[in-house]
C-alpha positions in Angstrom: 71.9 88.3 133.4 70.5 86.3 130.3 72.7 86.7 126.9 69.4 85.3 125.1 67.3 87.3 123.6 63.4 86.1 124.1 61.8 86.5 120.5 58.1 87.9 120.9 56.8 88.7 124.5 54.4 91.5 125.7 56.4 94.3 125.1 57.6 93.5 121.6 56.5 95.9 118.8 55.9 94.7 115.7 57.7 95.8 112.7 55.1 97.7 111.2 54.8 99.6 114.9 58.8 100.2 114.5 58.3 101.3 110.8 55.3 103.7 111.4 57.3 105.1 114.9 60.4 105.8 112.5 58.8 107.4 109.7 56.7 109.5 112.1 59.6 110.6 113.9 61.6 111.5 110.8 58.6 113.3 109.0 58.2 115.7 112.1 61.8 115.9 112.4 62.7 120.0 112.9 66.4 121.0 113.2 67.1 122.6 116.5 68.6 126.2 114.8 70.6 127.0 111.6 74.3 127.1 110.9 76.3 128.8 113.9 78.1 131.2 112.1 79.8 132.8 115.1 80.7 129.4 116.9 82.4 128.8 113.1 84.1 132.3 112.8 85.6 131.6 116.2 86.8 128.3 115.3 88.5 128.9 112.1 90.4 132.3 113.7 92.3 130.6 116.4 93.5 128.4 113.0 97.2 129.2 112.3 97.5 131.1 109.2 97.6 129.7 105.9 101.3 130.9 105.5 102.4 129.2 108.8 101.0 125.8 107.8 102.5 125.8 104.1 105.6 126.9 105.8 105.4 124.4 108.0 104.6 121.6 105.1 107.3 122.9 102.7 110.1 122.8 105.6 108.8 118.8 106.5 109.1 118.2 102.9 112.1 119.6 102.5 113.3 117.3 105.7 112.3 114.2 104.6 113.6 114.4 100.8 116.9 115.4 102.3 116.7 112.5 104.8 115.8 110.0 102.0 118.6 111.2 99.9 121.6 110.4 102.8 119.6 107.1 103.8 119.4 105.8 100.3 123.0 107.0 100.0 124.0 105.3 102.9 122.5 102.1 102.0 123.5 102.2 98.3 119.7 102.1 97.7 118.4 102.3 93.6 120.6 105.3 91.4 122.3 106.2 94.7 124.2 102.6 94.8 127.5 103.2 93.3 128.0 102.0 89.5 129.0 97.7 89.5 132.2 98.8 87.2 133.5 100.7 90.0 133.6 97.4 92.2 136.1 95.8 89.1 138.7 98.7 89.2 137.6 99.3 85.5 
């Protein structure tokens, strides 16, 4: 198998064949059929509903502010990290 490409031969359209054969092609261009309303109707009800998923989201949010809080803590991480005075007994 050859990795070169040959430039030119007898099969070779020109560019203004390739420009004309893509402009024809796009001007007679036809979509097949319109939107698929039912196909989308069917899709969108096997969706959880809205007050599942905000659930959901509020929960995980909930989740990882509480599991920042006790890492930060726990690492003595910004505001969390105990006060420098208390270190001196002060």
């Amino acid at each position: 198998m050859e990795d070169k490409t040959t430039a030119g031969g007898l099969n070779t359209p020109s560019e203004t064949d390739v420009s004309r054969m893509i402009r024809a092609e796009v001007e007679t261009w036809q979509p097949r059929r319109g939107p698929d309303w039912a196909d989308f109707m069917v899709r969108v009800s096997k969706e959880p509903p809205p007050w599942v998923i905000y659930t959901t989201a509020s929960a995980a949010l909930v989740f990882i502010l509480f599991a920042a809080f006790f890492i930060g803590s726990w690492l003595q991480i910004g505001a969390l990290a105990p006060h420098p005075s208390s270190f001196t007994g002060h």
